[in-house]
C-alpha positions as CSV (number, residue, x, y, z in Angstrom):
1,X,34.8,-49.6,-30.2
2,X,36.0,-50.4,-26.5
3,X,39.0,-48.5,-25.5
4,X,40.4,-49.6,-21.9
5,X,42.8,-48.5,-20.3
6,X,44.5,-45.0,-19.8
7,X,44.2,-41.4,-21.4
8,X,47.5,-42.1,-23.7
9,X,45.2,-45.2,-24.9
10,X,42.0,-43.6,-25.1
11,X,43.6,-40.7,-27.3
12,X,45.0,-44.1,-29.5
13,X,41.6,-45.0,-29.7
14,X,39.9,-41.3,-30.9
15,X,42.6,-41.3,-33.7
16,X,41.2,-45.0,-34.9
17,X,37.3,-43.8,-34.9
18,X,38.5,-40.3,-36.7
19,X,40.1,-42.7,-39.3
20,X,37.2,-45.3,-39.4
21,X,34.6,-42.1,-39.9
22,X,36.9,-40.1,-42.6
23,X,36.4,-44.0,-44.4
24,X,33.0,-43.7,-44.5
25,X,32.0,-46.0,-41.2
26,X,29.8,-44.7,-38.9
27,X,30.6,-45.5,-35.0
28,X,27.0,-47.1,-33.6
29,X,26.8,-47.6,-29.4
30,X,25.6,-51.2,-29.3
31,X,27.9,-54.2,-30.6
32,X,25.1,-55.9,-31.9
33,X,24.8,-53.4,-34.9
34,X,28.2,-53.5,-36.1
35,X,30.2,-54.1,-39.3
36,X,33.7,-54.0,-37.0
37,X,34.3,-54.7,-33.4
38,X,37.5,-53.1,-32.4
39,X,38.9,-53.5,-28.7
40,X,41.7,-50.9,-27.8
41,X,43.6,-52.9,-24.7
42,X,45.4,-52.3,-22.0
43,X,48.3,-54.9,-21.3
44,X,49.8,-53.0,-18.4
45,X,49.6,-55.7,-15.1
46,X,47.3,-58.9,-15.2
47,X,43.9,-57.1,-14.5
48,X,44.2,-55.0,-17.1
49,X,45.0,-58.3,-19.6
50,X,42.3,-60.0,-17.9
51,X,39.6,-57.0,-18.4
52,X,40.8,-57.3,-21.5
53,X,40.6,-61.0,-22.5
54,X,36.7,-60.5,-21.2
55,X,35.8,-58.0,-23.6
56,X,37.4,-59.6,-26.5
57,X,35.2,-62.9,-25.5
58,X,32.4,-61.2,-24.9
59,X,32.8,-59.6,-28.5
60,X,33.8,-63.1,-30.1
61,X,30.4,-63.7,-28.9
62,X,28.1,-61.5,-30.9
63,X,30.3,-62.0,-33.8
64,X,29.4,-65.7,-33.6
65,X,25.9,-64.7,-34.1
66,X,26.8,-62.4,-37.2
67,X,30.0,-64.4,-39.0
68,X,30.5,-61.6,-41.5
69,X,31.6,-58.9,-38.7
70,X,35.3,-58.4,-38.2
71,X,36.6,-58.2,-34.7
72,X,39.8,-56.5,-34.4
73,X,41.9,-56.1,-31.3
74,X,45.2,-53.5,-31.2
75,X,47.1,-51.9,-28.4
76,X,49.3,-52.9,-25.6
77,X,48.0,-56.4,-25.1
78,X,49.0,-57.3,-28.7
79,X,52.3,-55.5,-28.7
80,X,53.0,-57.2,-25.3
81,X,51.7,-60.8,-26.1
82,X,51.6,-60.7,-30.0
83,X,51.8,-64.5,-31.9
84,X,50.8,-65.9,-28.6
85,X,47.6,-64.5,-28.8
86,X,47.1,-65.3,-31.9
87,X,47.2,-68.2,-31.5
88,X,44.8,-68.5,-28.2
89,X,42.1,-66.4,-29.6
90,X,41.1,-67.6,-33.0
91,X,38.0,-66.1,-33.1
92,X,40.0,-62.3,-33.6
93,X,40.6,-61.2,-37.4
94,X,43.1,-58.5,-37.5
95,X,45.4,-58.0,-34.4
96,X,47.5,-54.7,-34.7
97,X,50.0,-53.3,-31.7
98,X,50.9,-50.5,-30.3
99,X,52.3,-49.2,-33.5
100,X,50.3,-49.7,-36.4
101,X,46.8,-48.4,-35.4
102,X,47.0,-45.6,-37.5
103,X,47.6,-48.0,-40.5
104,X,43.9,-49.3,-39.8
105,X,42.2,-48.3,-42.7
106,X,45.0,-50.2,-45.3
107,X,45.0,-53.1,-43.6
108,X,41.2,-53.7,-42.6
109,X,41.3,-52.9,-46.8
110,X,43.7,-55.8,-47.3
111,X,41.6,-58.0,-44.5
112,X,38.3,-57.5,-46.6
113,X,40.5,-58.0,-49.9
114,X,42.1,-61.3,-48.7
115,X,40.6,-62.5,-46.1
116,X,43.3,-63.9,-43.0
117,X,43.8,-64.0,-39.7
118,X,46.1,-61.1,-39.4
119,X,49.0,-60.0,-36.8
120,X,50.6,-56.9,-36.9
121,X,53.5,-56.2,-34.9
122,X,56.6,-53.6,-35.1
123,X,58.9,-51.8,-32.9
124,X,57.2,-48.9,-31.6
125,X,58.2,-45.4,-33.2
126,X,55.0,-43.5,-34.7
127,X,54.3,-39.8,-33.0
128,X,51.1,-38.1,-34.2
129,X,51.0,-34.5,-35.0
130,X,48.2,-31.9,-35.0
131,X,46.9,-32.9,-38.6
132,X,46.3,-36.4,-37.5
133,X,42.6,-37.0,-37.4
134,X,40.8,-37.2,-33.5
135,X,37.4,-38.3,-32.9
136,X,37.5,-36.8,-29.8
137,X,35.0,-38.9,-27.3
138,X,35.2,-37.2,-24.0
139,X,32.7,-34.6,-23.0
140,X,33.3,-31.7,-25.4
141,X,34.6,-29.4,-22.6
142,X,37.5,-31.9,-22.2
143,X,39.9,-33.3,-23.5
144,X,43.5,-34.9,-23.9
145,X,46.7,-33.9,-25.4
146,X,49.5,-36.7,-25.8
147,X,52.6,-34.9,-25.9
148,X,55.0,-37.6,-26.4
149,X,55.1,-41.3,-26.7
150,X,57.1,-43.9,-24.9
151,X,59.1,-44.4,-21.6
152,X,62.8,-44.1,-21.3
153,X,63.3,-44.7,-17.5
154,X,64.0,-48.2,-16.4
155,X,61.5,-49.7,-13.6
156,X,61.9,-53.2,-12.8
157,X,58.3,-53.9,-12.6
158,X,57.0,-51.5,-15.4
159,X,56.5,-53.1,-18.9
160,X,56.0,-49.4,-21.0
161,X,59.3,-49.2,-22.0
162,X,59.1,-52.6,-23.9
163,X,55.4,-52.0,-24.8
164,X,55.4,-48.3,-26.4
165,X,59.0,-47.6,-26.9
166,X,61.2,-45.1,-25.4
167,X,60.7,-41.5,-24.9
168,X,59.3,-39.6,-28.2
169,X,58.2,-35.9,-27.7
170,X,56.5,-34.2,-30.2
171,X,57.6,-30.4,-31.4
172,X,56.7,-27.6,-29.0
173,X,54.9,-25.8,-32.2
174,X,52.7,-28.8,-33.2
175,X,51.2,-29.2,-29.5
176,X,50.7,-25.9,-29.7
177,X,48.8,-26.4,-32.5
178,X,46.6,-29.6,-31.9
179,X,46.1,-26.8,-28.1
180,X,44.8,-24.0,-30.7
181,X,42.0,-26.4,-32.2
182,X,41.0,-28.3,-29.4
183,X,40.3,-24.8,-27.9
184,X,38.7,-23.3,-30.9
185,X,36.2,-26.4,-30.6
186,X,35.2,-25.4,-27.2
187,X,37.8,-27.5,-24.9
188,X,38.1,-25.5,-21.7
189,X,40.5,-28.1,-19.2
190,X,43.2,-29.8,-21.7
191,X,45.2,-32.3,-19.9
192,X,48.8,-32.9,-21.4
193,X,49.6,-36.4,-20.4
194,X,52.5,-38.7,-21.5
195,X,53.8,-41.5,-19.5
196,X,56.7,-39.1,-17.8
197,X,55.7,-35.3,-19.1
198,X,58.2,-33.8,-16.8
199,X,60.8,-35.9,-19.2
200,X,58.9,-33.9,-22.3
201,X,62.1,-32.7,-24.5
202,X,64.9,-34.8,-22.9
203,X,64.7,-36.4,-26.3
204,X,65.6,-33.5,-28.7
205,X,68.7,-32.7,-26.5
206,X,68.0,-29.1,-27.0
207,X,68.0,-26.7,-24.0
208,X,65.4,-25.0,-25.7
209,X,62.7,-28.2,-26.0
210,X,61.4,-28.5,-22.5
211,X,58.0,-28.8,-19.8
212,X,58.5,-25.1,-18.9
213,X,59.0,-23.9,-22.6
214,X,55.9,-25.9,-23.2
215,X,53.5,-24.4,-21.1
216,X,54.8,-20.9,-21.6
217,X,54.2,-21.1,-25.0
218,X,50.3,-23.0,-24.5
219,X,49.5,-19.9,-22.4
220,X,50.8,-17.5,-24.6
221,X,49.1,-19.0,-27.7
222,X,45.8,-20.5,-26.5
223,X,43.2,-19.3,-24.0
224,X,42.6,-22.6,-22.2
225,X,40.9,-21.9,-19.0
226,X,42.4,-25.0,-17.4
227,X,45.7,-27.1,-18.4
228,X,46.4,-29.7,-16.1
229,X,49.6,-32.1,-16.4
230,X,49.5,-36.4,-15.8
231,X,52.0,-37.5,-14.7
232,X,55.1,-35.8,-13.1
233,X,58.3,-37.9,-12.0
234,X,59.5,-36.8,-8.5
235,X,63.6,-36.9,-9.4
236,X,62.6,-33.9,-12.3
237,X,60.2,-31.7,-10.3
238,X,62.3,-28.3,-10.5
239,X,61.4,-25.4,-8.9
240,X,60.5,-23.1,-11.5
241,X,57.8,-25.6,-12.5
242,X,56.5,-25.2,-9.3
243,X,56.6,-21.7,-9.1
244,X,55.2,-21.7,-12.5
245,X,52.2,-23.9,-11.3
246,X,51.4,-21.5,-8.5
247,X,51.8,-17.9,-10.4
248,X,49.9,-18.8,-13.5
249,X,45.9,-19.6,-12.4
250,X,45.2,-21.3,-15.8
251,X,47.7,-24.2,-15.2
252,X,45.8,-26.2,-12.8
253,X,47.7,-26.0,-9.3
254,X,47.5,-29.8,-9.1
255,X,50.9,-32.3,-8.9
256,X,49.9,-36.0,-10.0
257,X,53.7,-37.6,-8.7
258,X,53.4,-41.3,-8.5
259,X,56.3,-42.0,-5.7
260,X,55.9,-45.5,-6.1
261,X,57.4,-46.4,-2.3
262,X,59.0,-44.2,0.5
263,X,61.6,-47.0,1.9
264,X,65.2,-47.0,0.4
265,X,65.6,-50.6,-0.4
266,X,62.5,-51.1,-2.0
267,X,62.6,-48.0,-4.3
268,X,66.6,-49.2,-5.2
269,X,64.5,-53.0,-6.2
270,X,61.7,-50.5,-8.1
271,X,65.0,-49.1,-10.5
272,X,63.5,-45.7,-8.9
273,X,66.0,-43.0,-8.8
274,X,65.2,-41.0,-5.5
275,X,65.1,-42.3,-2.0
276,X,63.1,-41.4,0.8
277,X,65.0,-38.8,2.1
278,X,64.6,-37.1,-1.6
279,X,60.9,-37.5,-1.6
280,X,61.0,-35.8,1.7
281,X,62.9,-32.9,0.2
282,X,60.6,-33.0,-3.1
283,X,57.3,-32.4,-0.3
284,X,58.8,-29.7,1.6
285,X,59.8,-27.6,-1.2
286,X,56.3,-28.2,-2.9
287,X,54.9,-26.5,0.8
288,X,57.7,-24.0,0.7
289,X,57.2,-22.4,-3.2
290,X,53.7,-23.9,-3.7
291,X,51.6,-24.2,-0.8
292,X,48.3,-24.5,-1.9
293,X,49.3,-27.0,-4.8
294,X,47.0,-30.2,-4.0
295,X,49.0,-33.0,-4.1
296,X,48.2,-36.6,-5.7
297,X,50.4,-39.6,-5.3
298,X,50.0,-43.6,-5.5
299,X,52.4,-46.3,-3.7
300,X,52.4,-50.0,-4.6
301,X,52.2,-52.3,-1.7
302,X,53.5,-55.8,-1.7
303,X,56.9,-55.1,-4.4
304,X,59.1,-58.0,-3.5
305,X,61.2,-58.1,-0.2
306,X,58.7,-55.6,1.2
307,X,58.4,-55.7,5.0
308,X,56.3,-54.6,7.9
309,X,58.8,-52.0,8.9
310,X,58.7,-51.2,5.4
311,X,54.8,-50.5,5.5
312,X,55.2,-48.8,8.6
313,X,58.0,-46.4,6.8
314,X,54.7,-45.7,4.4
315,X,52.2,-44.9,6.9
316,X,54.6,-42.6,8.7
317,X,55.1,-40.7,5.5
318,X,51.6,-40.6,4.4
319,X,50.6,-39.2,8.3
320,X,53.5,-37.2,8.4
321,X,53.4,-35.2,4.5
322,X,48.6,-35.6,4.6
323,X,48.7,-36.0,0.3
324,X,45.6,-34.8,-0.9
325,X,44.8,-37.6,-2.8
326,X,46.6,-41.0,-2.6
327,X,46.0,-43.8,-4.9
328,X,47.4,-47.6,-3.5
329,X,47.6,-50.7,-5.8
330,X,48.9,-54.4,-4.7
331,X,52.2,-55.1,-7.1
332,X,51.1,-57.4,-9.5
333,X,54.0,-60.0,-10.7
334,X,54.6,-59.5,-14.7
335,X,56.3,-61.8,-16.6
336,X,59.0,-59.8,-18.6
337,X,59.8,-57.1,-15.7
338,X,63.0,-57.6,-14.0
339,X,61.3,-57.8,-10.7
340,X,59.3,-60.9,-12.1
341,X,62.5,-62.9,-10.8
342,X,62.9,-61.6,-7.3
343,X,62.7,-64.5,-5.0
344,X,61.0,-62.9,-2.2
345,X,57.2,-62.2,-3.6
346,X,54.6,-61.0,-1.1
347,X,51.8,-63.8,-1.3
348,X,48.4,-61.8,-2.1
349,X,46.9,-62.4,1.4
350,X,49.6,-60.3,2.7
351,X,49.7,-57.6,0.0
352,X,45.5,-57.1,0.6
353,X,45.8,-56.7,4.4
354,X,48.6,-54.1,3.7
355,X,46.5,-52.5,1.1
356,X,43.3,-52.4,3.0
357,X,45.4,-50.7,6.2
358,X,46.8,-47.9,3.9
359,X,43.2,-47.1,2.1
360,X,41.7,-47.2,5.4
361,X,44.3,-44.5,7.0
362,X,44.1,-42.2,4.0
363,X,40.7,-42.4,3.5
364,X,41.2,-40.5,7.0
365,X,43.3,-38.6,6.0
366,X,41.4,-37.6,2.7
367,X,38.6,-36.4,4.9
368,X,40.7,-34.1,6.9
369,X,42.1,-32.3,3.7
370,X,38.9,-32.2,2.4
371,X,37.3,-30.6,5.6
372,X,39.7,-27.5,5.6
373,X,37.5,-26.3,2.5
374,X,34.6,-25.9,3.9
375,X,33.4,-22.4,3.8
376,X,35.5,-21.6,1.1
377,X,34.4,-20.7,-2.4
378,X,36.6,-22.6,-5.5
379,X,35.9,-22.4,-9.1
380,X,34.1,-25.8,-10.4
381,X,34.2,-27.0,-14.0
382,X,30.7,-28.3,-14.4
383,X,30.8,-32.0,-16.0
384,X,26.9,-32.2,-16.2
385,X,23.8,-34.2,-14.2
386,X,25.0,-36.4,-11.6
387,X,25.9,-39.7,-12.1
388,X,24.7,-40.4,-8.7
389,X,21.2,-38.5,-8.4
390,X,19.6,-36.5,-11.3
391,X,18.8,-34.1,-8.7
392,X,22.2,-33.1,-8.7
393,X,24.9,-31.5,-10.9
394,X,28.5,-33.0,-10.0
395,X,31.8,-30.9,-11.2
396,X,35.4,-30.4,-10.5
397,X,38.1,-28.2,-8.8
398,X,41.4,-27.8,-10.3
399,X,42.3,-30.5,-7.0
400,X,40.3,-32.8,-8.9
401,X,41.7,-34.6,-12.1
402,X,38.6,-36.2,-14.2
403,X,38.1,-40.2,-13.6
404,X,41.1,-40.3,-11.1
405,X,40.0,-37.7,-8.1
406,X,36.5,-37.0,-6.3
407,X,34.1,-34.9,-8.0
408,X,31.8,-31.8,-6.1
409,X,28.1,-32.3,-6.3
410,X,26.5,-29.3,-6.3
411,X,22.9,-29.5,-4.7
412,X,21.8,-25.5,-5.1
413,X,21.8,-23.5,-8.1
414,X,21.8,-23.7,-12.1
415,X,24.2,-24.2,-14.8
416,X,25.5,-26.4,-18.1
417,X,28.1,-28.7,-18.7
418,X,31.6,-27.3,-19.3
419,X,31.0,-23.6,-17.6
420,X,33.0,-22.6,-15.0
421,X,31.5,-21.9,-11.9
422,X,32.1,-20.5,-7.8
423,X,30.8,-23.1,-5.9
424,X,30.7,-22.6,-2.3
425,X,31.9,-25.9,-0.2
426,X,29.5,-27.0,2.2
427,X,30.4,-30.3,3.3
428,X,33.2,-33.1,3.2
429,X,33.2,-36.6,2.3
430,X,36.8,-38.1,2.0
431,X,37.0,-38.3,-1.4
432,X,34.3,-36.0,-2.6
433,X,33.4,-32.6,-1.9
434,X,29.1,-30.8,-2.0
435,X,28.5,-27.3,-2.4
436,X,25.8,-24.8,-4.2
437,X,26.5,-22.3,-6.7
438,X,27.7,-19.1,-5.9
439,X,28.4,-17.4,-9.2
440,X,28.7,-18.4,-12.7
441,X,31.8,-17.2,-14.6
C-alpha cells in the first residue's frame, strides 16, 4: 500500500491494511511481490494529484509485468475526479472514494468474482468508531486519532468540504475508547486531528459535546504522556483552551493555527472569517494566558488579487508576532473552488519570488526562537537512530509535531525509541534543535 497525503488519510489507509490482514492478506514492503496494489491519494491542490498520478503509473507498471495483480486506487483523488479518471487510467481495476474504503473487502470479493473495471463513488458520510479495525503503521510510540470527519466551513480555495463531506464528530465516549487502546498498546504522544478539531461537537448541537469536554475526559480516562491537537481554527480559539493547554503538562503546549493571510481583503476573498486585526488579538491573548505555548502557523502566498503591500502586511506580522514555526505554500488554482474564477491570478514567477522572500525571513526568524533554548533542559520523545547519521539519536519536544516541525538530534547519551527523555539544548539550527541526554524518565 502507498498512502499519501495527510494524517486523516494515513489513518484511512491503517483501517484498509487492518481489513486486508483480518481477510487473510498479508501486507509485503516491495510492489513487486504483491497480489494487490492499493494507492491511498491525496487530491487536495495539483501536486498532491500529480504525486499521485505518478505512483499510480509507476504501479500500472509492475502490474504490466504480473497481469493477474489488482491495482486499486481510493481516496480524495477519486472522490474529487471520479468517472474522469476512470476513464484516463485504464490500467486501475477497482477505484473507490473517500467513502467506501471500508467496503474494500466486498467489493475486491465481487472484483475477483466478476471481473470489471470498477468505480465507486458516494456522498461522503461514514465515521469510524473504536471497534473498527487499525493496522496502525507509525512507530508504535505514536499514533493518530481522527476525531471527526469532514469540513463545514466554507473557503473559496479549499476543496474538503466537497471531497470528505461536512463536519462529522464522533461520540466523546468512543474516542475515549479507541484513546484507552491505543494507550494500552504502548502509544505515548496521540495526536487528535480532524480537518477543524476546534469545530469537534459543533455537530451534535449539544453544549455538552465539545474540544474542552474532550480532552478533560482523555486525561481523566487514559494516561497518555503526550496529546497533541492538528489543526486549530483561529475565529474558535477560546480562552479556556488555552488555559487548559498551559495548566495540564500532558496536552502538548503546542497551537498548529493555519491563519491562511494577515491582510483584510485577501482573507474576505479566502471566505476566512477573522481579519487581521483579529489575528492580532488571537496572538496577544495566546502571550497573555499561554506564554510559553509554541506557536505554528502557515500563510499562502500568491491567493488572487494579492499585492506587494499585501506581502509587506505579511512580513510585518510575521517580524512583528516571531511564530515558532511558520509553514508557506504558493496558492495553487483548483478547478471547483470559488477562487478558481477570480480574474486577478498571481502568475507563478511572482508567487515563487514572494514565497522564497518569506521562507528566507522566517527561516531567520526560526533561528532566533530556537536560540533562546539553549541551555535549557526539555523533555524529548525519542523517535529512534537518526535519519541523518547513525551516530545520532533524533527526538522531539512537545514544540515539535512529528513530519511537520524540526526534530532534536541528540549527540550524548543512551536511550530507545518511544522513552521520554531530558535533553539538554546545546545548539540551534533554524529548524532543528541538538542536545545530549540529561535524564531518562
Amino acid at each position: 500500500m502507498v498512502s499519501l497525503g495527510c494524517p486523516k488519510n494515513l489513518v484511512d489507509s491503517e483501517v484498509m491494511l487492518a481489513l486486508l490482514e483480518q481477510d487473510g492478506l498479508t501486507v509485503v514492503s516491495e510492489p513487486e511481490n504483491a497480489a494487490i496494489l492499493v494507492v491511498n491519494t491525496c487530491g487536495f491542490i495539483q501536486s498532491a494529484v500529480e504525486e499521485a498520478i505518478d505512483e499510480i503509473l509507476a504501479l500500472s507498471e509492475i502490474k504490466k509485468q504480473n497481469p493477474g495483480v489488482l491495482l486499486v486506487v481510493t481516496g480524495c483523488l477519486v472522490q474529487r475526479y471520479g468517472s474522469d479518471l476512470k476513464a484516463e487510467l485504464p490500467e486501475v481495476d477497482i477505484f473507490i472514494g473517500t467513502e467506501g474504503f471500508q467496503n474494500i473487502i466486498p467489493v475486491l470479493a465481487a472484483q475477483t468474482a466478476k471481473p470489471s473495471k470498477v468505480l465507486h463513488l458516494e456522498t461522503p458520510h461514514f465515521i469510524m468508531n473504536h471497534e473498527t479495525p487499525r493496522r496502525i503503521s507509525t512507530p508504535s510510540h505514536r499514533a493518530y486519532l481522527k476525531i471527526s470527519e469532514g469540513c463545514s466551513n466554507r473557503c473559496t480555495y479549499c476543496m474538503i468540504p466537497g471531497i470528505r463531506g461536512p463536519l462529522r464528530s464522533r461520540d466523546i465516549k468512543d474516542i475515549t475508547s479507541e484513546a484507552q487502546q491505543l494507550g494500552h498498546s504502548g502509544v505515548r504522544e496521540l495526536t487528535l486531528i480532524g480537518q477543524d478539531v476546534t469545530a469537534y461537537g459543533i455537530d451534535f448541537k449539544k453544549s455538552d459535546i465539545h474540544l474542552i469536554a474532550l480532552l478533560e475526559n482523555l486525561l481523566h480516562n487514559t494516561s497518555i504522556d503526550w496529546i497533541r491537537l492538528l489543526y486549530l481554527y483561529p475565529d474558535k480559539v477560546g480562552d479556556d483552551l488555552l488555559k487548559l493547554l498551559a495548566a495540564e503538562k500532558r496536552l502538548t503546549n503546542y497551537l498548529d493555527i493555519p491563519l491562511q493571510h494577515v491582510s483584510d481583503t485577501i482573507l474576505k476573498r479566502m471566505g476566512r472569517p477573522s481579519r487581521n486585526a483579529d489575528l492580532c488579538r488571537l496572538l496577544e491573548r495566546i502571550r497573555t494566558l499561554n506564554p510559553d505555548a509554541a506557536v505554528r502557523t502557515t500563510f499562502m502566498i500568491g491567493f488572487p488579487g494579492e499585492t506587494d503591500a499585501d506581502v509587506a502586511m505579511l512580513a510585518d506580522f510575521m517580524q512583528s508576532f516571531k511564530l515558532d514555526n511558520v509553514g508557506l505554500f504558493t496558492y495553487s488554482n483548483e478547478e471547483g473552488c470559488a477562487a478558481s474564477h477570480y480574474t486577478d491570478q498571481c502568475s507563478e514567477e511572482i508567487k515563487q519570488e514572494r514565497y522564497s522572500s518569506l521562507m528566507e525571513l522566517q527561516a531567520g526568524i526560526s533561528l532566533e526562537k530556537n536560540r533562546e533554548l539553549v541551555g535549557k533542559t526539555l523533555p524529548v520523545l525519542v523517535e529512534g537512530i537518526s535519519r541523518e547519521s547513525d551516530l545520532l539519536l533524533e527526538g522531539r519536544t512537545e514544540r515539535q509535531a512529528a513530519d511537520i516541525d524540526g526534530c532534536v538530534y541528540i549527540n550524548e547519551g543512551t536511550c530507545q525509541a518511544g522513552e521520554i527523555i531530558d535533553v539538554t539544548i546545546s545548539e540551534a539550527h533554524p529548524y532543528d534543535l541538538v542536545g545530549s541526554i540529561t535524564q531518562t524518565k
